[in-house]
MARROTI-627809 format. One record per atom (N, C-alpha, C): residue in one letter; x, y, z. Coordinates in steps of 0.1 Angstrom, whole numbers, plus 5000, padded with zeros to 4 digits. Example, Ala and Ser with C-alpha at 12.3 -4.5 7.8 and 13.67 -1.06 7.14 Angstrom:
2
a513249435078;a512349555078;a513249675078;s512849785071;s513749895071;s512950005079;
# end
This chain:
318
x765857315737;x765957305752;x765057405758;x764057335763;x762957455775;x764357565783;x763457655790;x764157815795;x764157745812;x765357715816;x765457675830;x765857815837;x766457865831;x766058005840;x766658115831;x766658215836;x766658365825;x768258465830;x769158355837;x770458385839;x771758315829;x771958425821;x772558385805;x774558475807;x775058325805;x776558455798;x776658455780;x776458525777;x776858525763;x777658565760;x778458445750;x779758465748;x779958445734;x780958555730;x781558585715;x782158485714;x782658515696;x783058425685;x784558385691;x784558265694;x786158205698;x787258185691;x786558145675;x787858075667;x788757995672;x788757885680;x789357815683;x789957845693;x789757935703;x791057985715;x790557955727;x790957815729;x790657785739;x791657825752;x792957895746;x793457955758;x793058065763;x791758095751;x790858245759;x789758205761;x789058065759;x787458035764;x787757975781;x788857865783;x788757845794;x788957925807;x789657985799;x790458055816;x788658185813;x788158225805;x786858305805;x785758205814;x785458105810;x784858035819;x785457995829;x786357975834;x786758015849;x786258105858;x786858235848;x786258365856;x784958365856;x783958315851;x782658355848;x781958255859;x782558135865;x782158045874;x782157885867;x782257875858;x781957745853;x782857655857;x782457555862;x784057435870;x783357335862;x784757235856;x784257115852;x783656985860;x782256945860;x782256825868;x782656685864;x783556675857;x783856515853;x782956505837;x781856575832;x781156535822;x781256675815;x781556815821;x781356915812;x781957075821;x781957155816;x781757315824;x780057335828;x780257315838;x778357365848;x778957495855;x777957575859;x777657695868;x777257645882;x777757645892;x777257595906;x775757685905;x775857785903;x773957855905;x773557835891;x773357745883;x772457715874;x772757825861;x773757925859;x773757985846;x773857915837;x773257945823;x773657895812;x774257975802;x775657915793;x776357955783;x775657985771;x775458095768;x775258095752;x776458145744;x776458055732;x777058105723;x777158115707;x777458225704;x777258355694;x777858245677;x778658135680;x778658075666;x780458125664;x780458085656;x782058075652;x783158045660;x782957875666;x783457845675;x784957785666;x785157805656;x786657735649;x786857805640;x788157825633;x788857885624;x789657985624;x790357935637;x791558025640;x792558115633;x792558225633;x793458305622;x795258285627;x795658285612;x797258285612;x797658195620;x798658275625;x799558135637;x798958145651;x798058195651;x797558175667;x797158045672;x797458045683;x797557925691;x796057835686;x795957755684;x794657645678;x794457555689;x793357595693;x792857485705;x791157455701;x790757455686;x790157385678;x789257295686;x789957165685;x789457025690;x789057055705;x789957145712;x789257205727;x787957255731;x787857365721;x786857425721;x785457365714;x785657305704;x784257205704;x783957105711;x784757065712;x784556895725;x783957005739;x784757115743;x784257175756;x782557205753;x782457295743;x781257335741;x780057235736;x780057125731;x779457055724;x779356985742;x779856935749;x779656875760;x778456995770;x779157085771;x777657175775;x776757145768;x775957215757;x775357175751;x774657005754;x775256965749;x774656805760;x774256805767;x774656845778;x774256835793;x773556965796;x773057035786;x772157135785;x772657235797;x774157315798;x774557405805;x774957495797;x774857475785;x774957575771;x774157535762;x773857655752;x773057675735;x774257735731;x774157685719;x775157765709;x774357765693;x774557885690;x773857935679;x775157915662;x774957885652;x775657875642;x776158005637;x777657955634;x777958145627;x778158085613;x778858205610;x778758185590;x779958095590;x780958075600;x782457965597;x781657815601;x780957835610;x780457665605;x779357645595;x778657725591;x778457705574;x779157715565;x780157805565;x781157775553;x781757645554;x781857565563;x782557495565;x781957315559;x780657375565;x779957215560;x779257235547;x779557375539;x779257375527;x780657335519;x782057365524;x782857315521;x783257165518;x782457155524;x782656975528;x781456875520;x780656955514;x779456915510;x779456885495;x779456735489;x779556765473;x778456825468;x778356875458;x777556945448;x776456865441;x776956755436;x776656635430;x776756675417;x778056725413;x778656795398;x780056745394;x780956665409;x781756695409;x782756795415;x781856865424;x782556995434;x782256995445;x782157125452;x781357115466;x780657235463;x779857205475;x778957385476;x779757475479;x780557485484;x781357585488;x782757575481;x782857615470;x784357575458;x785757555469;x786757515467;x787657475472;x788957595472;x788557725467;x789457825463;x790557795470;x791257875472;x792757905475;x792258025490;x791558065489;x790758185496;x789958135505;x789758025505;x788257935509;x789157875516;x789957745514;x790157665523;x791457785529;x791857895526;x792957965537;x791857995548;x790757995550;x789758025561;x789757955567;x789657805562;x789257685569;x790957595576;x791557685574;x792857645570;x793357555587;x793257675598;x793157665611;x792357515616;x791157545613;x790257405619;x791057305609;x791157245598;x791857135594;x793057125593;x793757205598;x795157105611;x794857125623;x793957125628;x793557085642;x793156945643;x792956895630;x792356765623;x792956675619;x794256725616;x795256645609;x795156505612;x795556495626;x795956335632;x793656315637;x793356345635;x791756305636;x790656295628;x790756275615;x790556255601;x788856245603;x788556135608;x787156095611;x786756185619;x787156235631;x786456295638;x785456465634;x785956475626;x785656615614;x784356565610;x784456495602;x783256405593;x782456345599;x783056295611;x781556165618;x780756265631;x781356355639;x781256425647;x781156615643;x781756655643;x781356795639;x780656875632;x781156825621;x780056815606;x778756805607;x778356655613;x776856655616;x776156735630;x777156805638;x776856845652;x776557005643;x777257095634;x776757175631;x775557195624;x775257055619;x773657075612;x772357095617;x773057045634;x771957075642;x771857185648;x772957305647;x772657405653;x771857525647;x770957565656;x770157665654;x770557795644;x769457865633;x770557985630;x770258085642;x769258085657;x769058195659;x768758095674;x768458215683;x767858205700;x766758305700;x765258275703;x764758375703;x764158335720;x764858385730;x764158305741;x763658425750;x762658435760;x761758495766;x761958605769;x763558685770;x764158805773;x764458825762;x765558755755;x766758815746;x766858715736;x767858755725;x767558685711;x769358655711;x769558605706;x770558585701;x770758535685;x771758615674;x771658605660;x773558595657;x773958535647;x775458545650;x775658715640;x774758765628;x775358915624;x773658955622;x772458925622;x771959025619;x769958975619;x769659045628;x768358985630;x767459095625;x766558945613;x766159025600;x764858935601;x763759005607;x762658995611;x761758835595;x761658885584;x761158815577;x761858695569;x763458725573;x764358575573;x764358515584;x764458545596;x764358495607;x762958335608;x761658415602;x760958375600;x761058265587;x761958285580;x761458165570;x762858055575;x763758085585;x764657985592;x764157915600;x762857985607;x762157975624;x762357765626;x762857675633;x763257555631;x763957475625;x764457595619;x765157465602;x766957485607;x767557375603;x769157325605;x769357325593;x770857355592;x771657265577;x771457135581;x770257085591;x770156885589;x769056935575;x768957005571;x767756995559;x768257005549;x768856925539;x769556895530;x769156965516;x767756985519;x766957125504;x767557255505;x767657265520;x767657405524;x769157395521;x769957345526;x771757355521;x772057335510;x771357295507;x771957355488;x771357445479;x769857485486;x769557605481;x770157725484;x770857675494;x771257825504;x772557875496;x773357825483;x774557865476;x773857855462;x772657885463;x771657955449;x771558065451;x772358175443;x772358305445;x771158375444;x770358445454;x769358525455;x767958435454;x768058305456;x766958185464;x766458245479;x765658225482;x764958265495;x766158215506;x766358115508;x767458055513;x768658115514;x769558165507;x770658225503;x770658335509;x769158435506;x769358555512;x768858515524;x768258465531;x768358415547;x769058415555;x769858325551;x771058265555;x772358335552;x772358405541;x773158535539;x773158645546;x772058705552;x772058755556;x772058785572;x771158655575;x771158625590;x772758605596;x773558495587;x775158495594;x776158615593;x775758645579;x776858735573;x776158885575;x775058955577;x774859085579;x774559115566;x773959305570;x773559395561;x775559445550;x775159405536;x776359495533;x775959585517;x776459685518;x776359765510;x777359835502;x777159885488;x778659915479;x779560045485;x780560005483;x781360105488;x781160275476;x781660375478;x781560435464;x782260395456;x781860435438;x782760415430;x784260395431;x784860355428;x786560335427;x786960355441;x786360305453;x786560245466;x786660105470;x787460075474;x787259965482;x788659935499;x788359805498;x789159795513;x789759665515;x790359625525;x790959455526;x790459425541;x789759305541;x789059265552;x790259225559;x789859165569;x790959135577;x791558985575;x790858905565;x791558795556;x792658825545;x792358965543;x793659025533;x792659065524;x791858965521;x791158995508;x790359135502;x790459175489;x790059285486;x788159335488;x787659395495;x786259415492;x785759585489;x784559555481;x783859645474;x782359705481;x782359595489;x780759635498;x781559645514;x780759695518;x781159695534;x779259665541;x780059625553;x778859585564;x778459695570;x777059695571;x776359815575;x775959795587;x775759905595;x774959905610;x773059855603;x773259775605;x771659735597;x770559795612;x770859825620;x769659795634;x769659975633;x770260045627;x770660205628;x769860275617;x768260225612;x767260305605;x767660495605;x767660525615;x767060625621;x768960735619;x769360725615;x770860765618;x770660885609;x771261005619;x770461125615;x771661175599;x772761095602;x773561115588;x774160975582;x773560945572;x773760775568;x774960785559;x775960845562;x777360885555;x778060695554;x778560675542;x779360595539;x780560575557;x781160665562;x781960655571;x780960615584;x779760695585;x779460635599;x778260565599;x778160475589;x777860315587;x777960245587;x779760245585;x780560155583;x780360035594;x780259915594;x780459835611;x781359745611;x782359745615;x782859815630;x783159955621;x783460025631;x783660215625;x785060225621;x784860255613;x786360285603;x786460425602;x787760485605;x787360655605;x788160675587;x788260565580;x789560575568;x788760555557;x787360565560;x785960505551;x785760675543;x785060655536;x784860785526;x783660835535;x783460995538;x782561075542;x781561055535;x781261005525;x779861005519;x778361015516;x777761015511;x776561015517;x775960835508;x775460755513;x775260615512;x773860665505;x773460565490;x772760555487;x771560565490;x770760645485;x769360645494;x768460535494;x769160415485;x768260305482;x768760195492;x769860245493;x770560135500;x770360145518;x770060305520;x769360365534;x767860275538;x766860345524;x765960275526;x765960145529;x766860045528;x766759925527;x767259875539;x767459945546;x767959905565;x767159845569;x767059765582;x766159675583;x765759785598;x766559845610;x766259885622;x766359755630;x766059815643;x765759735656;x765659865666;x764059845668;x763559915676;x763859905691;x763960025699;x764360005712;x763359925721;x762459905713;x761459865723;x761359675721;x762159665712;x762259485711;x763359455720;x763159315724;x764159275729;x765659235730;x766259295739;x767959305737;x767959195726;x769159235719;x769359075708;x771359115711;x771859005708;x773358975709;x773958925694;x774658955690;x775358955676;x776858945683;x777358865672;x778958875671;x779458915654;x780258845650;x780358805637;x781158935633;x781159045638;x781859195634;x783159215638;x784159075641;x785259125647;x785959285644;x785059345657;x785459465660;x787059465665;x787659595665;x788859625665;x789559585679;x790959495685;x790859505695;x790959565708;x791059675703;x790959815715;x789559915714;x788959795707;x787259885709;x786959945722;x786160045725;x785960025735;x784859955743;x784359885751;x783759815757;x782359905761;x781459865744;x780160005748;x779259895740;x777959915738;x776659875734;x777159985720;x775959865716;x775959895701;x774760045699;x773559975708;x772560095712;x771660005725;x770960085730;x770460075742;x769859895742;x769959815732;x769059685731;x769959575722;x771159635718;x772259565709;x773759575715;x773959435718;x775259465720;x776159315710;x777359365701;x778259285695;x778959235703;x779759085708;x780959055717;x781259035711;x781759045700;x783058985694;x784059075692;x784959115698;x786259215698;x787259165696;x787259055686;x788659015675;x789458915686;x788758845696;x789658715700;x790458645694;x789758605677;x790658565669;x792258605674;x792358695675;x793958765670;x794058845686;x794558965686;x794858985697;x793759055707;x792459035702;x791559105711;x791259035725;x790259065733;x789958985743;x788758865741;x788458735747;x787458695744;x785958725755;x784958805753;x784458845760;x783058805757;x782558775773;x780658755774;x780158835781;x778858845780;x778258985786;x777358865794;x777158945811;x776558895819;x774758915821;x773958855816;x772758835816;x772158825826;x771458935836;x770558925844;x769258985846;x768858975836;x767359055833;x767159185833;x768459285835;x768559385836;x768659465823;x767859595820;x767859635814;x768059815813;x768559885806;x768859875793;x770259765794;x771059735785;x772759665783;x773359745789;x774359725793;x775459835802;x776759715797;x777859815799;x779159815797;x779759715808;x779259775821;x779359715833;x779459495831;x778859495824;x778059345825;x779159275814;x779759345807;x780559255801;x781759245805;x782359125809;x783558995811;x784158935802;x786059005806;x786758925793;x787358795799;x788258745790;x788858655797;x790258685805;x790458815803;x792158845808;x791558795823;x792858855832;x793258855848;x792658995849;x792959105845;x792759235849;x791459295856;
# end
């Protein structure tokens, strides 16, 4: 979609809550005209990717929030960029030609997916003929005339070997669950981020419960005058080991220079009483755990620079 103008709301990872995307587009100005949510002065929606997979029992408004967003999109009043849950998702769904799928069926795997397919229940086809193929066309990235948008981690020489390509490319989605294929680490690393080992006989439980040994790294934070296991952690964990992080694993930071253009990441459901700050003067994360009880929040795009606190909008009343 050409750049109709350079006034952007960007908005974090929803997981299905559409009792936090609509009443957010409300406040942000969007009114439905009979075909979609439009902006009376021409803004356009972006969004950050992981629009389904609602955690636990929270309210599932699934089928809402894609039909809403997928209708922007159409009518070109939104972009939305892919996160790692609608790749996991249509790799889930994707046979292998073995007998499996690309994405195994665990017990761990489909608890992820668990949310979007009972949103599906009574809609069987609509999964399969509609969604499925609507994620293959989404972009892994936004690189548009101001600002970038990436859903965890903009990595200058994967960026480049994704630069046009969809999961509609059927080579590329099955190379992409070939461990350590060009593809894999791409796409591994563009949705899912920088992560690195925890120390010996450390580990942690993500917020699926599950046990982990690596943690996500501030990848855009080269320069961090103490690269301690604790204040690298991303989101910041004060319960992380003081450490000093690998010097190999330092070296291997990617940066993001102040002097490139703002870029927008989600994918880090940060804590939800974070507080409402930039990541650094040209990086800001929205995702502050809407899943669950955070807020769902977009930062207001007006050419203005550096990022400010000021500019981001949740969905509460307050």
């Amino acid at each position: 979609m050409r750049e109709k103008t350079n006034q952007y709301d960007i908005i974090g990872d929803v997981h299905g809550r559409w009792d936090k995307l609509e009443p957010l587009l409300t406040k942000l100005g969007y009114q439905h005209n009979g075909q979609c949510h439009a902006h009376r002065e021409g803004r356009i929606a972006l969004f950050l990717g992981d629009l389904i997979d609602p955690k636990g029992n929270s309210p599932n408004g699934t089928r809402e929030v894609l039909h809403a967003v997928k209708s922007m999109c159409d009518a070109e009043q939104a972009q939305c960029i892919l996160g790692n849950h609608e790749y996991n998702l249509v790799a889930y769904h994707t046979p292998d030609q073995q007998g499996g799928f690309l994405r195994p069926h665990s017990e761990k795997n489909g608890r992820m997916h668990a949310g979007t397919h009972a949103a599906f229940e009574e809609h069987h086809n609509e999964l399969s003929e509609i969604w499925l193929p609507w994620f293959k066309t989404l972009p892994f990235y936004l690189d548009l005339s101001e600002l970038r948008l990436v859903h965890a981690c903009w990595h200058p020489e994967y960026v480049s070997i994704l630069k046009g390509k969809t999961l509609g490319d059927d080579a590329l989605l099955r190379e992409s669950v070939v461990k350590d294929s060009p593809a894999y680490e791409a796409i591994e690393t563009v949705l899912k981020g920088v992560e690195a080992p925890m120390p010996q006989g450390h580990y942690f439980h993500d917020n699926q419960g599950n046990k982990r040994t690596e943690f996500r790294v501030r990848w855009w934070d080269k320069e961090a005058t103490s690269p301690t296991v604790r204040n690298m952690v991303f989101p910041k964990d004060e319960s992380f080991p003081d450490t000093p992080m690998c010097q190999e694993d330092v070296d291997a930071l990617i940066g993001y220079s102040h002097s490139e253009k703002p870029v927008f990441i989600g994918h880090y459901y940060k804590p939800a009483d974070s507080p409402m700050e930039m990541e650094s003067p040209n990086l800001c994360c929205a995702d502050f755990s809407a899943a669950n009880g955070g807020p769902l929040v977009a930062y207001r795009w007006n050419s203005t620079k550096p990022l400010s606190p000021e500019h981001l909008i949740t969905h509460t009343t307050d």
